[in-house]
N, C-alpha and C positions, 0 to 999 in steps of 0.2 A: 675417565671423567668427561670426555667430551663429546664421550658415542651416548652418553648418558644424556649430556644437554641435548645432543641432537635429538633425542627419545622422547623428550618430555615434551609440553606444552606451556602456551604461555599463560599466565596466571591473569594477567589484567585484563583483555579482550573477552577471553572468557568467560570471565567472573560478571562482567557486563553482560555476556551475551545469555547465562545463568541468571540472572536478574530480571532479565526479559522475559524469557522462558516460564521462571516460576511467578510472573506478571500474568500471564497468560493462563496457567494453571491456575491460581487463586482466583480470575475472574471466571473457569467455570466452575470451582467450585460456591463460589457465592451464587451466582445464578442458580445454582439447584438447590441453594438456601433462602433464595426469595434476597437477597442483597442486590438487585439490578444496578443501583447506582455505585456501589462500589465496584458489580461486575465490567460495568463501562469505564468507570477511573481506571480502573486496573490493564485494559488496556492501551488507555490512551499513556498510562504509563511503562508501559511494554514500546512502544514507538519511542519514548522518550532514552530508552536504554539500548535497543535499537538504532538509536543513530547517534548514539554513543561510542558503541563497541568498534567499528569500523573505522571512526575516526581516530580511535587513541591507537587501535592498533597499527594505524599509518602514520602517528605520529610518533610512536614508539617504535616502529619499526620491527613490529612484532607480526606480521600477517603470516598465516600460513595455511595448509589447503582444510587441516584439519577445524583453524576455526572457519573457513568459509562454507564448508561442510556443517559444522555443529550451528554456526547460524540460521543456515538456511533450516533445518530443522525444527528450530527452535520459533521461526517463523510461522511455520505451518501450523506451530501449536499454539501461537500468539495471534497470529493475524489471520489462520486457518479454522479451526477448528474452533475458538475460544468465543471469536465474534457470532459464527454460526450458532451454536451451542446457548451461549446467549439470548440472543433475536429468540431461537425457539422458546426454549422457556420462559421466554416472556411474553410474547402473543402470537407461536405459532403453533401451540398444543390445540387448540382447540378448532385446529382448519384440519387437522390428520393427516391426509397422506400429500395433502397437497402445503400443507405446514414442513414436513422435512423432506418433502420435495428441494422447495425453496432452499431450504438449509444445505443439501446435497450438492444442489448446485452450486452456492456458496462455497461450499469445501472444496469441490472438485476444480471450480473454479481459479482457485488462492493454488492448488498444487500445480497445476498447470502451467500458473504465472509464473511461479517459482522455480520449475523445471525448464522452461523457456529462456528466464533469468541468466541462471546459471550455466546455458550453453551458449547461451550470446555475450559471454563475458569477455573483453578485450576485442569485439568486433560490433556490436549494436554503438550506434550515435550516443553516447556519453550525455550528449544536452536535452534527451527526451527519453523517457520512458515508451516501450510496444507494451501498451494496456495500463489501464489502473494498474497501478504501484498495490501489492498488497497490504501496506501498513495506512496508504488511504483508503481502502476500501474499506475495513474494517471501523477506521473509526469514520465513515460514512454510518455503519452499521449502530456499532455502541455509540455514537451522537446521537441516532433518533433514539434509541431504547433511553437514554441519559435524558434526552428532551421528554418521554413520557414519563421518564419517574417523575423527574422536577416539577413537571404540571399536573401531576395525578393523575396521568390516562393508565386506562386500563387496556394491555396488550390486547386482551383478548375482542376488544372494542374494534381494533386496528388491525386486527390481522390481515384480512389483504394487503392493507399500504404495506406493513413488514415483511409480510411476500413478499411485494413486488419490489421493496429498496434492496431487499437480500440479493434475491434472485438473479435481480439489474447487477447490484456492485462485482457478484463471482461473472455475468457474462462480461463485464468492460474488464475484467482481467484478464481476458482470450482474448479480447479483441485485439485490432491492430491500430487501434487511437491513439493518437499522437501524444504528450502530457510529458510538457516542461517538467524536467528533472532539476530545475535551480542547482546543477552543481557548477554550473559558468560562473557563477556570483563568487566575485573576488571579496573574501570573509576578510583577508589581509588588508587588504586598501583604506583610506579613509573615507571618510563620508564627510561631509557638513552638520552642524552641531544640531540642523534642524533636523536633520536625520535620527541622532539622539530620542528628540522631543517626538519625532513619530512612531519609534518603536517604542520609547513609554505609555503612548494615547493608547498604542495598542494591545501592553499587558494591563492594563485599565478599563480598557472596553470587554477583554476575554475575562478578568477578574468579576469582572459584573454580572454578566452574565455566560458562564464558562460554557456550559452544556447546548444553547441554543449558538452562542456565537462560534464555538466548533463545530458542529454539526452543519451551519450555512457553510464555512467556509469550506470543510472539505465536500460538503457535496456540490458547489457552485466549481471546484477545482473537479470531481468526475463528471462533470455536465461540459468542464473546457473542451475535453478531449476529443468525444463528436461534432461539438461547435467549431474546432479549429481543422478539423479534418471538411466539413460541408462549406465551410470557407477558404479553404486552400485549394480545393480540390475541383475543379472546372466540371467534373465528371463521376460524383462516385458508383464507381464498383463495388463488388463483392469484396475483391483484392484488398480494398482501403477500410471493408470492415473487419474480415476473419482472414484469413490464409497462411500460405508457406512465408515465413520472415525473410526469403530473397528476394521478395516480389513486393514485402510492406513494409519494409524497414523502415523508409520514409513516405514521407509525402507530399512530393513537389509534381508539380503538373511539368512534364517535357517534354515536344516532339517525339516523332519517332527517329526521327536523328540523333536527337540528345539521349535519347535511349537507349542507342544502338551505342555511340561514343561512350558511354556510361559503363555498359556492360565490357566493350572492348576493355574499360580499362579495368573494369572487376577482374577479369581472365589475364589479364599482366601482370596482378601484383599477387 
């Protein structure tokens, strides 16, 4: 009975993490049915399940390698493939090779991130993200598709701009930009009541207007990332854009002393 338990998997994180997954599915299949706004909902509710699963399963104490494994998968078809896939059939059919070009990118981009992710697990800074996060790239991507359904633009109108947000959001997933990970934020703690009152102005303002005031926010949070890197950075390099993660992990300007002490103590521990 208990080499059995150990055999099995666990039912809740999963089941979350299945939800996502076929969140991701249904938004490409609506986009090849001409449903673009539902294909955008549907991921922005893939992110919603997303960062879900992670959480119950550390709060249940259920983690293990196999769902960080079946996530990460399920990602690539939620926040990989699903977003791309989308963007095309919605205004990049009609640019041809330079239409899933963009998409390609996109994809290849989002794996990348994902495979970098998960080697830098228990050693990358906990308090930032190396690269756009793949679940904001994405809904960078299904925002503006979400923003031209709502206002009646036609994809095919737009297709360079959808190029170019595609193409942009898979390279800042390589990149080596910096992008506050908010998990510092003590969820436990209290707040002041006005605190309350600020996060209801704010399911009030995205209630109004959901599709344009998602799409500002997370694209003004992938625009942080090179703005806090040319502002930190006295000097940027290559290293501060694309590179080896020993060399970008961070981004603090320090001598070459502090540099040299820095790595010494890399090599101690």
């Amino acid at each position: 009975m208990s080499e059995q338990k150990r055999k099995g998997i666990y039912l809740l994180p999963n089941l979350l993490t299945t939800a996502g997954l076929f969140s991701g599915f249904f938004a490409v299949v609506s986009s090849m049915n001409g449903r673009f706004e539902a294909a955008a909902v549907a991921i922005f509710v893939a992110m919603i399940f997303d960062g879900l699963d992670g959480r119950v399963a550390r709060m249940t104490n259920t983690q293990s390698d196999f769902g960080a494994e079946y996530d990460s998968m399920a990602d690539m078809v939620s926040f990989g493939m699903a977003p791309a896939l989308v963007a095309y059939n919605w205004g990049l059919t009609e640019l041809g090779k330079l239409g899933w070009l963009a998409a390609f990118i996109y994809v290849a981009g989002a794996a990348l991130r994902l495979a970098r992710f998960n080697t830098q697990v228990g050693i990358a800074d906990k308090r930032f993200f190396q690269g756009l996060a793949s679940p904001a790239a994405a809904a960078v991507v299904a925002g503006l598709v979400w923003v031209g359904v709502e206002y009646d633009a036609s994809g095919a109108d737009y297709g360079l701009i959808v190029a170019a947000v595609t193409g942009l959001s898979g390279l800042l997933m390589v990149s080596n930009f910096k992008y506050n990970s908010f998990k510092e934020v003590n969820w436990h703690g209290k707040v002041p009541f006005v605190g309350l009152l600020i996060v209801l102005l704010i399911f009030v303002i995205v209630a109004t207007e959901p599709a344009l005031v998602l799409f500002i926010v997370f694209a003004l949070y992938a625009l942080a990332g090179p703005i806090n890197t040319f502002r930190t950075v006295d000097k940027v390099t290559l290293n501060d854009v694309v590179g080896d993660h020993e060399e970008d992990a961070d981004f603090k300007t320090t001598t070459k002393d502090e540099g040299e002490n820095q790595e010494d103590s890399h090599k101690s521990t």
